[in-house]
Every structure is written in C-alpha cells, then in structure tokens.
C-alpha positions in Angstrom: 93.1 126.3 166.9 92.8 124.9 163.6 95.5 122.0 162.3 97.3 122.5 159.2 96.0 120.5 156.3 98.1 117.7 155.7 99.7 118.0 152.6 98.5 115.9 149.1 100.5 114.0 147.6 101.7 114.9 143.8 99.3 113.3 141.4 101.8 111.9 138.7 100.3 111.0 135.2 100.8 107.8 133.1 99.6 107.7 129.4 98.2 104.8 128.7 97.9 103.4 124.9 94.3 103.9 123.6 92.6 100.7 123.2 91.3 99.9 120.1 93.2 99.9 116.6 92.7 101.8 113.2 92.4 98.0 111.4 89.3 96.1 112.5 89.0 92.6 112.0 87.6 91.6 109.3 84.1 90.4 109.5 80.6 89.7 107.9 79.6 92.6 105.9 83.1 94.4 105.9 84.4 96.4 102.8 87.4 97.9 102.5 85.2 101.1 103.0 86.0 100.5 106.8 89.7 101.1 106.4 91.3 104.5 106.5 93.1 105.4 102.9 96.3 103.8 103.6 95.5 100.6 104.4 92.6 100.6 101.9 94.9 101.3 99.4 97.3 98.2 100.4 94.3 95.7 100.2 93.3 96.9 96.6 96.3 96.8 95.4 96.7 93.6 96.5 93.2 92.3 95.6 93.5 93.8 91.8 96.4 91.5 90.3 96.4 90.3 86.9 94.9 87.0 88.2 92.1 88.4 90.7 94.8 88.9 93.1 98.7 87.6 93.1 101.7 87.3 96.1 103.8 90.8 96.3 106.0 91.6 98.4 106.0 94.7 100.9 108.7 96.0 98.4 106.4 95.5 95.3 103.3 97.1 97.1 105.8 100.5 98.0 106.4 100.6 94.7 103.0 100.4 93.0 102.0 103.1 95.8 105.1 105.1 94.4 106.8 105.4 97.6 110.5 106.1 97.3 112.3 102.6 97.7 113.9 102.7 100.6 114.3 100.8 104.2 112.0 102.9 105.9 109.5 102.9 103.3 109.5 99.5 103.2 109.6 98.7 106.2 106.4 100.6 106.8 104.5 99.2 104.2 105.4 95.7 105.1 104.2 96.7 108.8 100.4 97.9 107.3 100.5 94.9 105.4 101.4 92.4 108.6 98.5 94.3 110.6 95.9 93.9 108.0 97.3 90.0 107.7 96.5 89.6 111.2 93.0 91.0 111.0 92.1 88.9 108.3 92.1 91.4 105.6 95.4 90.2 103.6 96.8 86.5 103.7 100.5 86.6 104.2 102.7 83.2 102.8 105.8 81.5 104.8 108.3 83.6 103.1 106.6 87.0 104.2 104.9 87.8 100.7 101.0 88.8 100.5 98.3 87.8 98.8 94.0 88.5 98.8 92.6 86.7 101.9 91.1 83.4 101.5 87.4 83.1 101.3 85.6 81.9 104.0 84.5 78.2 102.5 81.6 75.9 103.5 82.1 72.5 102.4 79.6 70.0 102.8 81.1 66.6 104.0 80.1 65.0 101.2 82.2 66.9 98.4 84.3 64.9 96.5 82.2 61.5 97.4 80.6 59.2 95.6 77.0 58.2 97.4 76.8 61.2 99.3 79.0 59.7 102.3 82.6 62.0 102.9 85.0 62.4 105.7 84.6 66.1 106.1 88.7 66.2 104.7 89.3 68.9 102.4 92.3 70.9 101.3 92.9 74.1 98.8 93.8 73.5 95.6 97.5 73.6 94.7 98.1 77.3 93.1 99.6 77.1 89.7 101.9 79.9 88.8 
C-alpha cells in the first residue's frame, strides 16, 4: 500500500525592492550622460546659471523645466534633486536650495605659505552674491 503524499505547504511570495538605484554616484570619469533624462535635466539646469552655476530652489528648478507649480510637482522635483545631492552630483545648502557640486580640490600643504612650510588648513572662499 502506498502512503499519501504529505501535503506542501503554500509557497507565499514577497517582493523585494531591486537593489540598485537609477542615480549612481558620482565618480571619476562620470558625465551627466550616465543619468536618465530627468535627472540629467536637473543637474544642467543647475550647472548652467548666469554665474557657471547659482543656488535654486526645487520650486525654481520646476519652473525652468515648466512643470505646473504645484505641491506635487514640487515636491517631486525637490526629491530628484535631494537624490542627486546625495550621490554627489548636486550640492544642496542648509536652507534646502541647490547648487553645482563642488570640485574635487587637491591642495598642497604648502598653499598660502611663505617658504614652502603650511599646516595642510584650508577653507572655500566666501561666495559673494
């Protein structure tokens, strides 16, 4: 006599997020060409003020991309904006408004030292406005 088979337990699915992210960091040798339109959009908007680059806010960057002003617009750009931020493609100021990411700098420790000797010390300029 055969036994019955015992029977198998329902198999119950989970999504799980995707790693990864549609911002990379940015790196060596990284051009906006590695960002989909949208974002690519933000950091050259940013990137081409009068000045080489100024502080907008996420208001002022929904505007230039002629989104309707409102919350939700907003609110979405200002989101893009804060990811590319984190990755290192935007800078974002204290009070939440964005600027052109700061250059990666080397400064010899002798800048700014008479006989060659420095402390390695070493701050931005002050930004006039």
């Amino acid at each position: 006599m055969q036994e019955a088979p015992e029977p198998v337990p329902a198999v119950k699915v989970v999504k799980v997020p995707v790693a990864g992210s549609i911002v990379p960091r940015f790196g060596e040798g990284r051009t906006v060409e590695a960002l989909v339109p949208d974002y690519r959009r933000i950091v050259e908007l940013v990137e081409s003020g009068p000045e080489g680059g100024e502080v907008v806010s996420a208001k002022e960057i929904a505007f230039r991309l002629g989104l309707e002003l409102v919350p939700t617009k907003t609110e979405g750009v200002r989101s893009k904006a804060r990811r590319l931020a984190e990755r290192g493609w935007l800078a974002v100021s204290p009070s939440g408004r964005f600027t052109p990411r700061r250059p990666t700098v080397t400064v010899p420790a002798a800048v700014g030292k008479p006989g060659g000797r420095g402390d390695g010390s070493w701050a931005w300029p002050a930004r006039s406005r």
